[in-house]
N, C-alpha and C positions, 0 to 999 in steps of 0.2 A: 418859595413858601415863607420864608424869612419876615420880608418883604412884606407880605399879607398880613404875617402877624404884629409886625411892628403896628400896621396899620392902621388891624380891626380889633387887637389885642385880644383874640382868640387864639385857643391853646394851638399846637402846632399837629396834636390829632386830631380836634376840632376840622381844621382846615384841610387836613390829608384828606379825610373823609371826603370833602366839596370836591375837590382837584385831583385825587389819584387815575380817575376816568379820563383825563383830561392829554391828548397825544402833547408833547412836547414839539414844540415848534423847533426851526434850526434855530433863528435866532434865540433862544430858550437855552437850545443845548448849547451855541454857541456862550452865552454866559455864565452858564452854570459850568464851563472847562474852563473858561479863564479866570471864575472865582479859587476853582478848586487849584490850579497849579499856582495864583497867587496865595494860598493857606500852605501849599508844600513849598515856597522857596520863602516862605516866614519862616517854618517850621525847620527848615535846610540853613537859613540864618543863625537861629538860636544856638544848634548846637554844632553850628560845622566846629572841626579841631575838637569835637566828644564824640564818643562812640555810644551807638544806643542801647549796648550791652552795659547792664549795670555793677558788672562785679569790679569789685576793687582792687589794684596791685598796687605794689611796693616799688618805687623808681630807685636806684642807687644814685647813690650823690658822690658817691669817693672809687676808683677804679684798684680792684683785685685782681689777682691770678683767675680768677671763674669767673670774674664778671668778663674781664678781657675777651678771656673763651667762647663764651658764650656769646657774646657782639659780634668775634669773628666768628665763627661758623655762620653767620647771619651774613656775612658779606663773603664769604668764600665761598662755601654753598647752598647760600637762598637767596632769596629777594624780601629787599624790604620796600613794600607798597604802600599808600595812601591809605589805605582801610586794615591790611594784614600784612606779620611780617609770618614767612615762608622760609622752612629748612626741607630742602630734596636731601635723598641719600640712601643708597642699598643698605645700610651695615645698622643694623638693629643694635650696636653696642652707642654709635654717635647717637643716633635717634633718641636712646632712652636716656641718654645722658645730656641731651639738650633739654628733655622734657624735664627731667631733676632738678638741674640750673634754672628751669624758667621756672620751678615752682619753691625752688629755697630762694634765691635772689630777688627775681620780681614777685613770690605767692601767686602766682597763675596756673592753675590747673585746667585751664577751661580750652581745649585744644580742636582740633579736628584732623583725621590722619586718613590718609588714600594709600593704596600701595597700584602701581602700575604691572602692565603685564611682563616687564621687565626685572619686579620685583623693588624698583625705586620707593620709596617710603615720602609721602608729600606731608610733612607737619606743618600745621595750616593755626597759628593765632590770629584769630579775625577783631580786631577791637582798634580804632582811629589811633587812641591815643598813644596805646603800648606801640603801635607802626610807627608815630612820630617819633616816640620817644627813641625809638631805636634809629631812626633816620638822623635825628641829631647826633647820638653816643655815634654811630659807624663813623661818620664824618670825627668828629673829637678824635676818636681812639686811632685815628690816621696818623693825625697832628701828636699825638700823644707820645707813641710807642717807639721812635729813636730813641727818647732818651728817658725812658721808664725804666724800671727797675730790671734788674735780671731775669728777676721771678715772672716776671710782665710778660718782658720779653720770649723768653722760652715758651708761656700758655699760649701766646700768639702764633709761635713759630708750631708749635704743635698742633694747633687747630687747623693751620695752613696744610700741613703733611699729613695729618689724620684725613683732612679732605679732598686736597688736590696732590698727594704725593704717592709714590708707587718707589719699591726695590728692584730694579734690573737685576739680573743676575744669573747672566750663563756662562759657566765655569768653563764650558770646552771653546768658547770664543773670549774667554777672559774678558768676558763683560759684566764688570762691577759699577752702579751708580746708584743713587739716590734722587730720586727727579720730582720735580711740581710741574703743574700745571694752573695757569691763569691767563685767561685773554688779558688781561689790565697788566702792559708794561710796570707802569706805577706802582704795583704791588709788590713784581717780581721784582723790581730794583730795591724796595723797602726789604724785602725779606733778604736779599743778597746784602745788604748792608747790617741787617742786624742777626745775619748768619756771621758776616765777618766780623762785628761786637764779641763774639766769641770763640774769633779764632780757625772759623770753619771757611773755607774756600769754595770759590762757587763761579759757575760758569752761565750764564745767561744765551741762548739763543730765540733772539725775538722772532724771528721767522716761523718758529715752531711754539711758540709761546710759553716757552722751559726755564728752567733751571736747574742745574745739575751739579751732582758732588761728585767726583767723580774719584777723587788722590786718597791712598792707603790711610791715611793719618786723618784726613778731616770726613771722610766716613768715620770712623773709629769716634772720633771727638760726635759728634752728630749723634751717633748712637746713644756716646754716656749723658748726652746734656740735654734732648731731645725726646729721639725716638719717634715710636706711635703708640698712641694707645691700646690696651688692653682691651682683644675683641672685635677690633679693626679686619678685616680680612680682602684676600684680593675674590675676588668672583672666577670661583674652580670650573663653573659652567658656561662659561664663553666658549666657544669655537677655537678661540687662536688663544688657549687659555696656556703657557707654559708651565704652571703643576699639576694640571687637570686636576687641581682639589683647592677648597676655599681654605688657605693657610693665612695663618694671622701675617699680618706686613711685618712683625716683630719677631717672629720666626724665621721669614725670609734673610731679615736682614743678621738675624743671628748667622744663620749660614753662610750668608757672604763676607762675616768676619771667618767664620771657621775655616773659611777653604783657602783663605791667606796663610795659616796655619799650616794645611793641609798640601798646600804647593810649594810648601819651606821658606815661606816669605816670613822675617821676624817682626812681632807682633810687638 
């Protein structure tokens, strides 16, 4: 139709009118698909590396204690993809406190959230740019955190154990630990290194893709320098659940200092 009008420079209802009756030949539709996918990969040109959502955020430019935080939970546990970056997680305390982070730091409030039947919680920012932008910071804040500040250090180290860490602790088989979890060697050897920046000792089994505190003293130290967050909990409704109740991992781990106490072992 285009075409016609160029031609006869009549209007383009002018012509609908003459041609709407008119069946489309193959070769017809065959050109009119290869016009239209040549207008979508112009239009996939212009803005690839922009997202077609138009709200605006805040990129930080200087790395804090919360911004740390918040990049790691993004690489601990979610994914950051080409279109959205994605935080999974049961514990409704990380969840809303990732959501905070991304709305004082970057000003993003604009989220989408699933929960599965497992009760996993899928927080879903969909926008190109804010995924790039977090695909470069993950990478940096790798390179970054040996030798950042204390304060760095430790947000890191607690976003690691808010997400991937658990308290063992069964007192009549005198099993005391502190454990993470990460498939990425790489991460676990970083964390084991700037657990030992301060002081804490740690055991690595790649086989099981762990790391473990396991001695009186660098439990104790982990606890005052560390910890987990406020809200954190283990999942009381699992089958093979050892409290049968969802107790905070900070509670837990209080216990397994007290019972050092409580077995006459000096504190």
């Amino acid at each position: 139709m285009g075409e016609i009008v160029a031609e006869t420079g009549l209007s383009k209802t002018t012509v609908f009118d003459y041609i709407k009756g008119i069946p489309r030949s193959k070769e017809l539709k065959a050109k009119l698909l290869a016009i239209t996918e040549e207008k979508q990969r112009v239009f996939a040109a212009r803005r690839r590396g922009k997202s077609a959502k138009s709200y605006p955020h805040w990129e930080p430019t200087e790395w804090t204690s919360s911004f740390v935080n918040l990049v790691a939970h993004f690489i601990f546990d979610g994914e950051i993809k080409r279109t959205a970056v994605v935080y999974n997680n049961r514990s409704e305390a990380l969840v809303n406190a990732v959501i905070s982070e991304m709305e004082e730091l970057m000003r993003v409030s604009d989220y989408k959230s699933y929960k599965d039947r497992n009760g996993v919680i899928k927080l879903c920012y969909y926008h190109v740019e804010i995924a790039t932008f977090f695909k470069q910071k993950a990478l940096e804040l790798i390179a970054y955190i040996p030798d950042a500040c204390e304060e760095d250090k430790i947000a890191f180290l607690k976003a690691f154990y808010d997400d991937e860490g658990n308290v063992t602790f069964i007192a009549r088989r005198r099993e005391r630990a502190v454990r993470g979890y990460q498939h990425s060697i790489e991460i676990l050897d970083l964390v084991q290194k700037l657990l030992a920046d301060f002081g804490i000792e740690s055991c690595i089994q790649e086989n099981f893709y762990e790391i473990s505190i396991t001695r009186r003293a660098d439990i104790f130290r982990f606890r005052s320098l560390i910890n987990f967050s406020e809200g954190v909990r283990v999942n009381g409704l699992r089958s093979n659940s050892v409290w049968k109740e969802s107790l905070e991992k900070r509670e837990i781990l209080d216990r397994l200092v007290a019972s050092y106490v409580t077995a006459g072992v000096q504190v």
